[in-house]
C-alpha positions as CSV (number, residue, x, y, z in Angstrom):
1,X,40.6,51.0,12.5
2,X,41.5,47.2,12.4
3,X,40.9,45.2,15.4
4,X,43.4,42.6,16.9
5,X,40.9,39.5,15.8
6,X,41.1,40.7,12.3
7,X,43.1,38.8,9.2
8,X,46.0,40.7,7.7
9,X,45.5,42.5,4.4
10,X,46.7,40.1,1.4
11,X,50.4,40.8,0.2
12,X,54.3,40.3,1.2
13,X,55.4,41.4,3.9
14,X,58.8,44.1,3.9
15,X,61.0,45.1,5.4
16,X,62.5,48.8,5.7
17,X,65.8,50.0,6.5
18,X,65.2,54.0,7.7
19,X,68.4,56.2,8.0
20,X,67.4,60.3,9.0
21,X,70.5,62.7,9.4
22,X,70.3,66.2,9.9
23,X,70.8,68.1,6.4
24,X,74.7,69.1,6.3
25,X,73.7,73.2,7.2
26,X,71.9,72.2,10.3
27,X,74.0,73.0,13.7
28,X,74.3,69.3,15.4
29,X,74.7,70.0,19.2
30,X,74.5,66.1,19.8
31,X,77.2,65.3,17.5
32,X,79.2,67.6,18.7
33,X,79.0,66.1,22.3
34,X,80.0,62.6,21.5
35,X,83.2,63.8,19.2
36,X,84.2,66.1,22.4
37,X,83.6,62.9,24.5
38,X,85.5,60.7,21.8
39,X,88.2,63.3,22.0
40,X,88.2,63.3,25.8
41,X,88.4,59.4,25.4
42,X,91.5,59.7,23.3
43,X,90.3,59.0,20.0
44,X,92.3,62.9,18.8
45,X,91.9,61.4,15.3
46,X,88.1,62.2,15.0
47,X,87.4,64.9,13.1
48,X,83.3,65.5,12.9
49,X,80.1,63.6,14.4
50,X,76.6,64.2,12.4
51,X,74.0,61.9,15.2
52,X,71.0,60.7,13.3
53,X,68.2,58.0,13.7
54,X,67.8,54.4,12.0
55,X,64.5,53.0,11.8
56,X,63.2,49.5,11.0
57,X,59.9,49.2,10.1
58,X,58.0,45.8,8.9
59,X,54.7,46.5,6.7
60,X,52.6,44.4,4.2
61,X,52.3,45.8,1.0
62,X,51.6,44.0,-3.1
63,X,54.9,44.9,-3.8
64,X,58.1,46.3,-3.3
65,X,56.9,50.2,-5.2
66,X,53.6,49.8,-2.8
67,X,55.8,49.3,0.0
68,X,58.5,52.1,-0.8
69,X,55.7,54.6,-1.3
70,X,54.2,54.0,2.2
71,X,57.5,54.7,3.6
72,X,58.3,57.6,1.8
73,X,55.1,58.7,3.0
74,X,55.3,57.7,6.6
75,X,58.9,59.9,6.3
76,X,57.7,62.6,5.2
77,X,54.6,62.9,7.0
78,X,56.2,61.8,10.4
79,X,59.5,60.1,10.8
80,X,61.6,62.4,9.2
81,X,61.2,66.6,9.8
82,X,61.5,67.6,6.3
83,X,62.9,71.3,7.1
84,X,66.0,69.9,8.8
85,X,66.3,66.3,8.2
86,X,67.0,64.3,5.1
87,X,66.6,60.7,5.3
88,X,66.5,57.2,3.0
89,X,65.7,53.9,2.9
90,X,65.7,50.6,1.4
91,X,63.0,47.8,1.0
92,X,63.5,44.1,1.1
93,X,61.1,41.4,1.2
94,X,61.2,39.7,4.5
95,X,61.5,36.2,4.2
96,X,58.8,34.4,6.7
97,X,59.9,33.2,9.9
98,X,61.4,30.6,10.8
99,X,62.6,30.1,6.9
């Protein structure tokens, strides 16, 4: 485990964009809420709601294949449930701040 005082490991530093929706055969009890609440609110014209998650997550990595891998990993192993949830992503070097 790296401590606080410690430098960060050598390499550009990305940014992901996450997006996880429910796979299109899973029941979405959450969506359906907020289009009966859209309905209730007037808005007749909606038709379906799928709820999901979006995720931004900053890491260092040598480059942007490094980087992608780590967060298909970090999906698969714990940001995304695989059985029910599909997700993807994108990976941009973050410019440094203040630039």
């Amino acid at each position: 485990m790296q401590d606080a005082t410690s430098a960060a490991p050598a390499g550009v530093t990305w940014l992901a964009r996450i997006h996880v929706t429910l796979k299109p055969v899973v029941l979405d009890p959450q969506g359906e809420a907020v289009l009966h609440g859209l309905q209730q609110l007037g808005y007749t014209d909606v038709a379906g709601v799928r709820v999901g998650k979006y995720l931004e997550v900053t890491l260092i990595a040598a480059s942007q294949s490094a980087a992608e891998q780590a967060v298909r990993q970090m999906c698969d192993k714990l940001l995304a449930n695989p059985v029910i949830e599909r997700y993807d992503f994108n990976v941009a070097e973050q410019s440094p701040a203040g630039a």
